[in-house]
Every structure is written in structure tokens, then in C-alpha cells.
N, C-alpha and C positions, 0 to 999 in steps of 0.2 A: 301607409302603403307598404307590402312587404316585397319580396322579391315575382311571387307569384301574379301580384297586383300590377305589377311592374309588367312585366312579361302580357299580360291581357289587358294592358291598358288599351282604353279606346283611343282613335284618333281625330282632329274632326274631319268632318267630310271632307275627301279630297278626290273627288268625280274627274278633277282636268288632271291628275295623278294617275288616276285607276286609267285612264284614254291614252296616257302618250308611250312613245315608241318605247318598247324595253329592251329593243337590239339599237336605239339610238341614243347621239350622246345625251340627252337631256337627260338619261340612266344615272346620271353623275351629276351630286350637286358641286360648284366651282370653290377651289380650293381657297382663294383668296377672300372672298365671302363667306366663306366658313370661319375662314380665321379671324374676322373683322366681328364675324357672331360671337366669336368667343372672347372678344376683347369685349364686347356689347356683357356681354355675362359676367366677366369679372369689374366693368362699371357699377352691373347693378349690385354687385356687394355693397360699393359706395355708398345705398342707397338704403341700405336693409338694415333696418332698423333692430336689429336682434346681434349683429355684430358692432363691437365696442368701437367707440367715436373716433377713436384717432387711428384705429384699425381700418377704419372705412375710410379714412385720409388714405391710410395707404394702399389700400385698393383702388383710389382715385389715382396717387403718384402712381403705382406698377401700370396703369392703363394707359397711362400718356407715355410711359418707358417704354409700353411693348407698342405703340402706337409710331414710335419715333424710330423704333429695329425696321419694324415692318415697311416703314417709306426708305429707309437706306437699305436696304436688301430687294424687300420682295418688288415692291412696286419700282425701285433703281432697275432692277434686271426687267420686267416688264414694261417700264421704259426703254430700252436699248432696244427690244424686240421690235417695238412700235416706228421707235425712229430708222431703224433699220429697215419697214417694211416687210418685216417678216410677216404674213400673216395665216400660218401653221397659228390651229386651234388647239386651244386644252382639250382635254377630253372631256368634259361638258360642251365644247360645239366651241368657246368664244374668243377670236382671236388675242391676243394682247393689249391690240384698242378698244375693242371693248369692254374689255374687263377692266380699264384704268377708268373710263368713263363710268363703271359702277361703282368701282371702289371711292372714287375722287367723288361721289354724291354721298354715299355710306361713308365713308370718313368724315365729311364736313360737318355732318349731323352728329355723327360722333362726338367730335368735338364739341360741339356746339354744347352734346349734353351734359361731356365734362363741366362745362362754364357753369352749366347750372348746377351740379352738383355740387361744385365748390363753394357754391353762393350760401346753397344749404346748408353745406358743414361751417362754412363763416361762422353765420348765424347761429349752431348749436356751439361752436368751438366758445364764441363772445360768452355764452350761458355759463361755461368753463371756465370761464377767464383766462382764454387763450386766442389772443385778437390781435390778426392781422394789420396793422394798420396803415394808413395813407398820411401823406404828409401833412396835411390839414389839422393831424389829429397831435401831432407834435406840442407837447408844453418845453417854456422852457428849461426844464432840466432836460427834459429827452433833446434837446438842440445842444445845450451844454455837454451832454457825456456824447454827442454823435461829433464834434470837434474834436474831440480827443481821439476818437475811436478813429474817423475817418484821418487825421491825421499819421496815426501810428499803426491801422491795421488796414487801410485800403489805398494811402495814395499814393504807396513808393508802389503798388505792382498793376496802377493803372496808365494807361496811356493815350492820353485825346489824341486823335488825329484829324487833322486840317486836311481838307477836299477841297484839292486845286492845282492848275494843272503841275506847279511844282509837287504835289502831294499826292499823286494818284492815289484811285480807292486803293487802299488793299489785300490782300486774299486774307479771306473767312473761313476758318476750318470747321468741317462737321460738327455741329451743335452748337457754333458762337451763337452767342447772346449778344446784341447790340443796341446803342444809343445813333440817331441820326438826328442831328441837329441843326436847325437853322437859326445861327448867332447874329447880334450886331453888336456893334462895339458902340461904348455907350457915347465917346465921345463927339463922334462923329457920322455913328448909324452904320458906319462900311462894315456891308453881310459878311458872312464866313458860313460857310457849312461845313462838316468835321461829324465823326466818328466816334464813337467814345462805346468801345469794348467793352463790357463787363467782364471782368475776372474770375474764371471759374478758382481759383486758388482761393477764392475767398467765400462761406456762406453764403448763400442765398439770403438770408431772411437772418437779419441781427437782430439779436436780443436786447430789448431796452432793459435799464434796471426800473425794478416793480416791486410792488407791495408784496410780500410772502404769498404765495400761493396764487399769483399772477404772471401770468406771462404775455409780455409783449415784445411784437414781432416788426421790424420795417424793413421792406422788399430793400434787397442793395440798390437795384436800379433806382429805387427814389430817394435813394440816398445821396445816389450820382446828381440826379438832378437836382438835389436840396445844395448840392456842394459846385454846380457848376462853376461861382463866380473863381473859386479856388483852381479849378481846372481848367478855365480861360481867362485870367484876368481881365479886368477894363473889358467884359462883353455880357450880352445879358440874352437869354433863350429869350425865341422867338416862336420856335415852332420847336416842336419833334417826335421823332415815332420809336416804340422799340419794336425789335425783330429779329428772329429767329432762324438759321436756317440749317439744313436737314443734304447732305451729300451724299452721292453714291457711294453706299462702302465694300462694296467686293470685292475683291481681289483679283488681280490678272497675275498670272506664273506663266512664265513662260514654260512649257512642256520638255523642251532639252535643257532645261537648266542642268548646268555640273554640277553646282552647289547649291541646294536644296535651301539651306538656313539662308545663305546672302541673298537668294531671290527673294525669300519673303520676307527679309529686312528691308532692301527696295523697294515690294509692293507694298509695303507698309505706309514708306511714305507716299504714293502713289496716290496710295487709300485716301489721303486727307483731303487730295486736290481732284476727286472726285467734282461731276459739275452736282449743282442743287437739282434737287426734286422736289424739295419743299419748302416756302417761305411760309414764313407765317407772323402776319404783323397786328400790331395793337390798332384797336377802333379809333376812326378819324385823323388815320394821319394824312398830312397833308399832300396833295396830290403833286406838286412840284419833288419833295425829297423822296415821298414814296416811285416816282418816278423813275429819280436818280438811282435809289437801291436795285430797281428791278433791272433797268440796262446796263448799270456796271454786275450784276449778279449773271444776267442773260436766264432771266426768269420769264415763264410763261405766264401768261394770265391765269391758266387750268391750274397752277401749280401754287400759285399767291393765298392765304388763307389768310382776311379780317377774325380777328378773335376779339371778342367782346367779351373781356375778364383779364386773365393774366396768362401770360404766355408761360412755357415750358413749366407744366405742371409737375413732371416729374420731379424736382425740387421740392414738390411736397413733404418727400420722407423726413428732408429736415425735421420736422416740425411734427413726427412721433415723439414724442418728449419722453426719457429715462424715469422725470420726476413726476411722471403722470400715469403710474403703472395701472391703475383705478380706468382709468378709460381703454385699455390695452387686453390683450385675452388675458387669463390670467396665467399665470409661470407654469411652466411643464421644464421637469425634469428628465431625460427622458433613462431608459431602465438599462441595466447592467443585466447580461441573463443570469439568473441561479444557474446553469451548468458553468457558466465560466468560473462564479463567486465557488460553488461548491469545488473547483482546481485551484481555489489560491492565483486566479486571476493568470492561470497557463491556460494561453489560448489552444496551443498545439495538444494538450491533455483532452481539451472539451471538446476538441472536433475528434480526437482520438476516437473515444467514448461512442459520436454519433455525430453523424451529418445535422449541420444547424445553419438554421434562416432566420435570421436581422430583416426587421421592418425597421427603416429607419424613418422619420426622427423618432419613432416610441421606443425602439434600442436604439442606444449610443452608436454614433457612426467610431466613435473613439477605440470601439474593438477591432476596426478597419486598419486602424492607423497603428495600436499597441500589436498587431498581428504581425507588420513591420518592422514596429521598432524591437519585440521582443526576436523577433526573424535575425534583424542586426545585431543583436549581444549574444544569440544565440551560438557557443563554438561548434555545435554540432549542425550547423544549418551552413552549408556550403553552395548554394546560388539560390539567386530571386530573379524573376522575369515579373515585370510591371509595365502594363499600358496605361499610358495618362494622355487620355483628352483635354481633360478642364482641371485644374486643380488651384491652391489659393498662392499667392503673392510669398508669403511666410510658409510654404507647406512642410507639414510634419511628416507630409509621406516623402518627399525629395531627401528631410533629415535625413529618414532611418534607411533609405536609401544610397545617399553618399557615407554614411556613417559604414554601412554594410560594405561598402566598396573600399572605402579607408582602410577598415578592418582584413583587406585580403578575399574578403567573398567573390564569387563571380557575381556582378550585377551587370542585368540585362533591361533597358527602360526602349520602351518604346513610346519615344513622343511625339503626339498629332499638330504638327504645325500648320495646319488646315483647320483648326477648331477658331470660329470664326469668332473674331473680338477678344480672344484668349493668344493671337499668334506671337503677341511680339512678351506676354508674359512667357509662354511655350519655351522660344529663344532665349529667354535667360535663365529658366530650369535648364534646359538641354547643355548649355555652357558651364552650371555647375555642374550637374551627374559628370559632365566629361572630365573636371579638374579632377571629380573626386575619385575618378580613374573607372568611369561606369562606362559600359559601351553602350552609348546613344544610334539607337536608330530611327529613321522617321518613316517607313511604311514605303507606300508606293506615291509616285508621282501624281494617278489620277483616279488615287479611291484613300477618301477619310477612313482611319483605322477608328471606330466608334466604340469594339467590344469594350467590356471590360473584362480584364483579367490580371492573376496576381497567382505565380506560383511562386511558393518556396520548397526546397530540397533539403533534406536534413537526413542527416546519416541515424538510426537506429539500429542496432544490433546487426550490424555487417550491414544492413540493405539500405539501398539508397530512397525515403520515401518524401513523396510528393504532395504539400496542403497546399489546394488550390480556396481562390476564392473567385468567385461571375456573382459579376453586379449588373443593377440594371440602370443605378446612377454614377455619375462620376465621382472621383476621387477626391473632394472637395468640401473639406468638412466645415465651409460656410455654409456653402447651400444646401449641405444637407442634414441642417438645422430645420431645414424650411420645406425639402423635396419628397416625397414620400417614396421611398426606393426600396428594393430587396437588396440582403448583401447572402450570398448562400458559400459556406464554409463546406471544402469539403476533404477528405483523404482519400477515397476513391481511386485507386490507383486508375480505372480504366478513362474516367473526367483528369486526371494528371497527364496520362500521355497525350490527351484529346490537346490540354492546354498547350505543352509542350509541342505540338506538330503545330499548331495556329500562330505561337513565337516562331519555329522553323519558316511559315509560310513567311511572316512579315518580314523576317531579317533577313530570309534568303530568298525567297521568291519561289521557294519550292513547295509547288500545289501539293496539301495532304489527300495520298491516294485512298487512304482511310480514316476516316475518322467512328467512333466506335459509340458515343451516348451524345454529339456534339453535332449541330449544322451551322455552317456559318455562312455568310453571304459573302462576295457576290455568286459566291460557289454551287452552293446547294442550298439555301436558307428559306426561299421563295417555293420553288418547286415543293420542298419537306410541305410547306404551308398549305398547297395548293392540295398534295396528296393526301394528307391528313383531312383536309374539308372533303373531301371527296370520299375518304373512306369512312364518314358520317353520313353523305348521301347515302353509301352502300348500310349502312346500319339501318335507317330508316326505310331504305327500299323493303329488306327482307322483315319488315315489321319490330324493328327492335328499337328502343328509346335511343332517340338521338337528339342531342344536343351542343350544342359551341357556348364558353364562356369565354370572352375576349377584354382585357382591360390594355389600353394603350394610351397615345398621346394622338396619335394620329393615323387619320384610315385614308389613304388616298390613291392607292394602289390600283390602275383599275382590273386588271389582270386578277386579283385577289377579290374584289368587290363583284368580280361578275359568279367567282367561285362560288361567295355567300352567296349569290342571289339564286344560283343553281342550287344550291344546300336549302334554302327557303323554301326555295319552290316543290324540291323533294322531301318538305317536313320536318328541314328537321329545325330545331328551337334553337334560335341562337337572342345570345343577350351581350350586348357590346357597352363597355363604359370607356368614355371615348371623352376624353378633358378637352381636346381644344378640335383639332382640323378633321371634318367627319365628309366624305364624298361619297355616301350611299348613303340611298333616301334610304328609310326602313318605311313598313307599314302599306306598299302597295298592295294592292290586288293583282293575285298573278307573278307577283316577281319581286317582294320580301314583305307579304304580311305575316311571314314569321320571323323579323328581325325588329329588335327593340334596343333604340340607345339610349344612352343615357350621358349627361357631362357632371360630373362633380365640381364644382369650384368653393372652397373655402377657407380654413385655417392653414393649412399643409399643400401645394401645389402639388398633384398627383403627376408622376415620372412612373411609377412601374410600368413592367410593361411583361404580361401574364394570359397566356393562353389556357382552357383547359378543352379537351374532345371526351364524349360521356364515354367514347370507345364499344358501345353496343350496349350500355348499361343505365344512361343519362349522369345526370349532375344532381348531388353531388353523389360520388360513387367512388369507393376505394380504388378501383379496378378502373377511373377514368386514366387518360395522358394527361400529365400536366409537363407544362414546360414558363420558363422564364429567361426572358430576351434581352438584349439591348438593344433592339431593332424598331423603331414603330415598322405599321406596315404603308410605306410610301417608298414610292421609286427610287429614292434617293439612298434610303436607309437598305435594299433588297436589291438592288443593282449598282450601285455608286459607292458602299461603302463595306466595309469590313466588319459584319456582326457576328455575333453568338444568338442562339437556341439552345437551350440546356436542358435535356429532360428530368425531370425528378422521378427518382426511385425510390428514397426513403420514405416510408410510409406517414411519418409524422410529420415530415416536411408537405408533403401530398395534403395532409390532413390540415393543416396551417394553410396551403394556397387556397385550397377551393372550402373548406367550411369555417376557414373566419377572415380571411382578406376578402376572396370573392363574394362569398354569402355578404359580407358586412358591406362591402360595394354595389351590389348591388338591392339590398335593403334600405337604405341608406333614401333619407326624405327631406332632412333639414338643409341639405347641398345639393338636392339636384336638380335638374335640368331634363326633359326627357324632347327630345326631337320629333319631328314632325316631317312629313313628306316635303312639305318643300323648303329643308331646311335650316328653319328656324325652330327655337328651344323653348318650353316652357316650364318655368318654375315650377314643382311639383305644390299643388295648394295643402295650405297647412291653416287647419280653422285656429280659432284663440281657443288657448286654452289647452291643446293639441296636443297630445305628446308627437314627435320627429326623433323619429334613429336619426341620430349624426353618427359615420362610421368612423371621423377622425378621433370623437369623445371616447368610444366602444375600443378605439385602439392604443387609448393614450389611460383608461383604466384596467387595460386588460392584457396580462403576459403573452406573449408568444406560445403556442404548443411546441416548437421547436429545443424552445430558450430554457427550459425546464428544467430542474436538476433534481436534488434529493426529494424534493416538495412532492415530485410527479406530476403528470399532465392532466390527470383525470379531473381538478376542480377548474382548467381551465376552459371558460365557455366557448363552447363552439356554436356556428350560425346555422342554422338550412334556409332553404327556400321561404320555409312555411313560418320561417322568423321575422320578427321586426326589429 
């Protein structure tokens, strides 16, 4: 299927679609079932036999990790509403109780199919000779080196604890893992029930010693239980269950807080003692301890999950093995561009030269980071401005950052202490930039600062100029190994003062009264969006090709989604690839049978986030708008938070967005997903034997047109429509 095939794909019949209200909410499919489809999508990678075995492990672990955010976040706040009695509907019509009652059914099943996925990969893993095992399956050497092990690697950092009234339960923090046990003591039968923590400081899953080119694996938990008599002397298990549980982790701030950083060191711990949303316990435990857990937890019924397999699958990752690169995709390098190599690796020469765009992971995110650090040794480079949302534990951008400030530079860092599950790393970047004499600011009190951006200033020949960089992913050069981002280089003085009034806004609060190639939210960002789909209606009214190409993470906007449906219904051709939360149906009659989505999920988690308008000419077209965001388009990102819109002007950047990222996105057969009216996604069919564009292959063999240097752009292939 190529992009054109895409775009006139059939639907199936959907007659209760084509009848309901299109000024009412059922306009809108429900954000939370959206997201719960997309975690259902990246399952079924688990499941897909063309991606490599222990890859599919770990599309099996990311699904229970995004399964385990999702009950601490989303459904935690859609709880509070419920209990609350709030009963203000989403804009699909459904209060908050009821949306937990869908979810809490579509979850369970969820689950349920993890269990059996895992069952499956067992069984292919054993073919591998990479097997789980139970304690049953223990010989005695694997009992002999677990006495050793367990003695010197697990039982100074465990702790039984005794249930009773001297020994109340005690508090469980978000994600403990637990043993409950009903003891007797051998001598004389007198019960005990107790606690027994598992240790996150410790592996999940210990390695037995094995034959060369075997590996075996025993869960810690049965290891606990292999080791009880060591943990309770003179007592012997009687009964027990393990289980799991899952707490509200959001954050409450106080709004007058004086001090920004000390509040959310506070709310941090706050976080922990969140109450439970989710329990989740092993098949057949006994109904007296199981009991005990749920009233000392103050757990619902609704809330309690039997799992019949193993609990906390996210653990899985373990068990992608280094020594198993054979069952793993195979190694990607990824590319340095020829314009940089051809400067002797001067970043500030290659952007000199021309405006240049980074797809990362196929360019190195590490030009990101040497852009800094060469920024910090640079004597003629006299101040940096850096936003960091998310960045890593060890970051190489905080170095060249403190190093710059060491040095005498003016450095400016703006950091998001609002980037959720990143705040309390956030607070200990923010504490060094400040020793290293950086001026740390943190935004406003009740909007995430989300853009990204990076200027540096450097003195040349008398004048003072400006290399800006706008990404669409964070600063985080773990994940973006993994996230597929744009990073766009530019010297554009007119994108320099844009960047420099956006640092003004943050640090000072003063609204930029102009900004000149730049829309940002909560400002202008949305409205820009709304007018641009609107002046595609006008293209298409007066007869001239119109068309929308949209790639994001998520569409929830409904204010934006009624735009497209008005742009649909005015003709004009919109094609949206759309990774995980989608709240417009496409494919109706009357009100978007001209809008076609699509979801990718595979090697590369898709993050960009890439608009193009054909501007009265269609797609792909020199003379379309192209722009690239930080923004998805949802409320939260377009009124709540502080984004970028960036337009591109350079021609060959233009020519890189829309005929080989877009084209190749929307070409693209071996990863996608196409949506349905009421929706749900289905895998694009791919007969045996088949050939399937995969766009992530197409990007990881194929240079950037941007990135180009001596060589020139012309052998680098470009996509259109009419490609596969």
C-alpha cells in the first residue's frame, strides 16, 4: 500500500457512524480508550512474529510499564473526580465514572492477554535456551549456588515483617512488590502472618550458572519463598499470595508557593503516600490474607486484579540479554552528517554553510550535545539559553552547560520541575547549574515550559550572532537512542531573536509582543493552527488542491478536531499519523470521509511532531507550509503549556520534512495501523511473501537531504505519494 492507497483506503461499513450526531459529543472518540488501544498495538508487537524474540519480550515489558503510568496518572485523576462527584463529562459525553468502568473492563482483558503472551514467549524463549524457571525445576547445584547468592546478595537488604498488633501493616510505596504470608511455627503450630517485601535493589530474575549458551533464570520472589525457613526460623509457610500495588502519583503544589524547588521536594514525598488504585494479586490466594491486604490497603473490589501468570511484567526488560544479540534487531549505528564531517566536526561552520535537520536516532543525537559542549570551550561564544524538560541522571548537556558557566559564560537553563517522574532528578540538575554559577529558572507556577530550545551567542567579526537549535524531543540522549525526533540547527538571526524573546517570556514574564517566524502556546500556538486549517478550507473552496499532512503523538484537541472535520467536509485531504491518543473518528460520511489515520508502532517510538498545509498547491509541493512542534495537538500541550511552532524556510529542510520523513510516514506498511470510525486500528494486511515499506529501515539506510555535504543531495532518495 503506498501513500495514495492509504488515503482511499476503504472502511468497513459503518451505517451507526454515518446516523449519529456530528454537532454531538459522540463526535469525539474517549481519550482514555484511545490510549488503552494504543497500549493494545504495542502488545501486539509482542505477538508479531517478524520482530525478533526478545524484542517482543520487550514490547511485552514497555506494555505493562505504560499500563502501570497510566493507573498512577490517568485513571488516579479520574478517580479523584469520581470520588469527588464531579460528574462534568469529557467531551465524548462520559462522565469520569464511566469512563473508569470502561477502562477497569478494557484493562483487565488487557492484562489478561499480557499473561498469555508471556506464556507464548516462555515457550519460544525454552526453544532458545532461555528459561524461566520455577522452583520445582531446581537441581541441586542450582540450590547450592542459590545459598551463596541468597546469603551475600539478598538477605542483608530484605526485611520480614511480623503482622500483629505489635507490628502493624506498614506503608507500601508505589510499585512495592510483596510476599503475605501465613506462618506456623513448627514447634508448636502458633500462626504468624508477616510481610516479606521484595527488594527492588535487587534483580528480578537471577541467573543460575548454566551450560555455555544457556541461560537460566529464577523469579527473586521464589527465591524468597525457597529461603523462607532462613527468614523466619522454627516456622514453615502455610499459605501466601504475592502482590502488587499501584498509587496515585500526581503531584499537588501548592499555587502561592515562595519557593518553587522546596514545594516540589515536599510533593515528592507526598507522591509516595498517595492512596492505591490498583492491586494486583497472584491466582488463588487465600481469602483470609487476601482479606487482610485489601482492608489494611483500603482497596476496592473494582480496583483488585487476580492475575493468572506473573505479576509486574515490566521486569521483563531484564531478560533482553547483551549475550543474545541474534534474537535482538540487529545493531544500528546511527550517522554523523557529511556537512558536519566535511567542517572537521565544527558544528557552528555546518550550520554557518545552511540550515540543517537531524532525524534522530538515524543522526546522532551526540551532535546535540557536542553543539554544547563545543558552545562551552568555544572563547568566542559569550552566552547559552537551554530548556530542559527531561534530560539523563549523568547528562552531558548539564556538563557543557556548568562547564560554560565555570568558564565565565553567561548561562541561562531553564528547568521544568513539572516534567512528571523526572522532578526530583530536575532538582538535582537545577542545584548543580546553580553551584556552577548558571542562572536557574523554572518557568511559571501553572504552565509546563515543554518547548525546546538552545541558543548560543558567539561573537564574529564585531557582531553579536545567534545558533539556535528547536527540537521536537527532549534533551536526553538515552531516549533518544529509541525516540524518533527532529533536532533543526539554525542561524537565522530572525528564529534567534524569536528564541531569545521565548527565554525573555520564561525568565521574566514578559509577553513577546512579537514574535517574527515563531508561534508559541499558550499564546498564539492553537489559534496559528486553527487559522492555517482554515485557510486550506479557503484553498479548496476556490478550487485549488488542498491538503493537511499531520504527524504527532496525540490528537485530542476538540476545538482543533472540529477545525479538521470542517476542512474534511470542505474537501480538503488530510492524512494524519497519529502513534498513540487519536479523538477524531476519520472516515465518516458528512463530517471526515476525507481524513485518514494512521498509528506506527515499531522499532523507534515515533515523538516528532510535523505539520505540513499544501498552501493552494497540495502535498508534496515546494511552495507547501511546513512547520515542526513540540506541541501534540491536546489541551494540555495548547493551553497549559509553553510550546514552539517553527516554520521552515529552507528549501532543503522543506524538502527532508515532506518528501522523505512524511512521504516515508505515511508510505509505510510493515508498522502500521490504520483507524476506523469507531476507533479501533487495524494492522495494515501484508500477504507472505510481500514486500512492506518499513519507514524506520528507509531511514536507518538512507542519509538525510539536509545532512549532506561535499557528496550533494541529489543521489539522496526522496519519497512521493505515488511511492512505496
Amino acid at each position: 500500500m503506498n501513500h495514495a492507497d492509504f488515503l482511499k483506503s476503504p472502511f468497513p461499513a459503518a451505517t451507526e457512524f454515518d446516523r449519529l450526531d456530528q454537532q454531538g459529543p459522540a463526535r469525539f472518540f474517549n481519550r482514555e480508550l484511545s490510549w488503552l488501544g494504543f497500549n493494545w498495538r504495542v502488545l501486539e508487537e509482542a505477538k508479531n512474529s517478524r520482530v525478533p524474540l526478545l524484542e517482543r519480550l520487550r514490547f511485552l515489558s514497555i506494555s505493562a510499564a505504560n499500563l502501570d503510568e497510566f493507573f498512577t496518572v490517568r485513571v488516579a485523576g479520574l478517580r479523584e473526580l469520581a470520588h469527588a462527584g464531579n460528574f462534568t463529562p469529557a467531551i465524548d459525553g462520559m462522565t469520569a465514572a464511566e469512563q473508569l468502568v470502561k477502562i477497569n473492563e478494557d484493562a483487565r482483558k488487557l492484562m489478561a492477554k499480557q499473561q498469555e503472551v508471556l506464556s507464548t514467549l516462555t515457550a519460544d524463549m525454552e526453544r532458545e535456551a532461555i528459561a524461566i524457571l520455577q522452583a520445582e525445576r531446581l537441581t541441586e547445584k542450582d540450590q547450592d549456588f542459590l545459598d551463596d547468592f541468597f546469603l551475600h546478595q539478598v538477605f542483608a537488604v530484605v526485611s520480614p515483617l511480623a503482622i500483629d498488633p505489635a507490628h502493624p501493616f506498614p506503608f507500601l510505596p508505589n510499585g512495592a512488590f510483596s510476599l503475605v504470608l501465613q506462618l506456623e511455627r513448627k514447634r508448636d503450630k502458633r500462626p504468624l502472618q508477616a510481610l516479606l517485601p521484595i527488594p527492588a535493589q535487587v534483580n528480578r530474575f537471577v541467573q543460575l550458572p548454566s551450560k555455555t549458551g544457556q541461560y537460566r533464570f529464577l523469579p527473586l520472589e521464589d527465591l524468597l519463598l525457597v529461603k523462607i525457613d532462613h527468614l523466619f526460623p522454627g516456622y514453615r509457610a502455610k499459605a501466601h499470595f504475592a502482590f502488587r500495588v499501584l498509587r496515585n502519583s500526581d503531584l499537588e503544589v501548592e499555587d502561592e508557593a515562595e519557593d518553587l524547588v522546596r514545594e516540589f521536594e515536599v510533593a515528592l514525598k507526598r507522591r509516595r503516600r498517595g492512596e492505591v488504585v490498583r492491586m494486583t494479586f497472584s491466582l488463588g490466594a487465600p481469602p483470609k490474607l487476601k482479606s487482610l491486604v485489601q482492608r489494611q490497603l483500603q482497596v476496592n473490589d473494582d480496583e483488585m486484579v487476580e492475575i493468572n501468570g506473573m505479576i509486574g511484567l515490566a521486569d521483563l526488560g531484564e531478560l533482553v540479554l547483551d549475550q543474545r544479540p541474534d534474537l535482538q534487531w540487529p545493531p544500528f549505528s546511527p550517522r554523523v552528517p557529511e556537512r558536519v564531517q566535511d567542517h572537521d566536526g565544527d558544528i557552528f561552520a555546518a550550520i554557518r554553510q545552511k540550515d540543517m535537520l537531524l532525524q534522530h536516532p538515524y543522526e546522532t543525537f551526540d551532535l546535540v550535545i557536542r553543539f554544547l559542549q563545543q558552545a562551552a570551550r568555544d572563547p568566542d561564544v559569550v552566552a547559552i539559553k537551554q530548556t530542559l524538560y527531561r534530560t539523563s541522571n549523568e547528562s552531558p548537556i548539564v556538563e557543557a552547560l556548568c562547564e560554560a558557566a565555570e568558564d565565565g559564560k553567561s548561562v541561562t537553563a531553564l528547568v521544568e520541575l513539572k516534567a512528571r517522574f523526572d522532578e526530583a532528578a530536575n532538582i538535582r540538575q537545577s542545584r548543580r547549574l546553580e553551584r556552577a554559577g548558571a542562572h536557574v529558572v523554572y518557568g511559571f507556577m501553572d504552565l509546563k515550559t515543554h518547548a525546546k530550545i538552545s541558543t548560543v551567542v558567539r561573537r564574529e567579526g564585531g557582531n553579536l550572532v545567534t545558533y539556535t537549535h528547536y527540537g521536537t524531543g527532549n534533551y536526553h540522549p538515552i531516549t533518544a537512542r529509541i525516540y524518533t525526533d527532529l533536532s533543526f540547527f539554525t542561524c537565522d538571526p530572525v528564529l534567534g531573536r524569536d528564541a531569545t524573546k521565548v527565554f525573555n517570556y520564561l525568565s521574566g514574564y514578559a509577553k513577546p509582543n512579537s514574535l517574527e517566524n515563531l508561534t508559541i502556546s499558550p499564546l498564539s500556538l492553537k489559534p496559528q493552527l486553527i487559522k492555517l486549517i482554515r485557510v486550506e478550507i479557503q484553498h479548496s473552496q476556490q478550487g485549488r488542491p488542498a491538503k493537511i499532512w499531520a504527524k504527532m503523538n496525540s490528537l485530542i484537541d476538540h476545538a482543533v478536531i472540529d477545525a479538521l472535520y470542517e476542512a474534511s467536509q470542505a474537501g480538503v485531504e488530510i492524512s494524519l499519523v497519529i502513534r498513540g491518543i487519536c479523538g477524531l473518528r476519520p472516515g465518516i460520511k458528512g463530517m471526515s470521509e476525507n481524513i485518514r489515520v494512521k498509528s506506527i508502532v515499531g522499532r523507534f517510538l515515533e515523538h516528532s511532531r510535523i505539520v505540513c498545509f499544501g498552501n493552494g498547491f497540495g502535498l508534496p509541493s515546494k511552495k507547501a507550509r511546513v512547520f515542526i512542534s513540540s506541541a501534540d495537538w491536546m489541551g494540555r500541550n495548547l493551553n497549559r503549556r509553553v510550546e514552539t511552532l517553527v516554520e521552515i524556510h529552507n528549501a532543503t529542510v522543506k524538502a527532508q520534512i515532506v518528501s522523505q520523513i512524511m512521504a516515508a510516514n505515511l508510505a509505510d506498511v510493515a508498522q502500521s495501523w490504520v483507524m476506523s470510525p469507531d476507533g479501533s486500528f487495524q494492522r495494515l494486511p501484508i500477504k507472505k511473501g510481500e514486500f512492506a515499506f518499513n519507514c524506520h529501515r528507509f531511514f536507518m539506510e538512507n542519509p538525510s537531504l539536509s545532512g549532506r555535504g561535499s557528496a550533494g543531495a541529489s543521489d539522496v532518495p526522496k519519497l512521493t505519494h505515488t511511492d512505496t
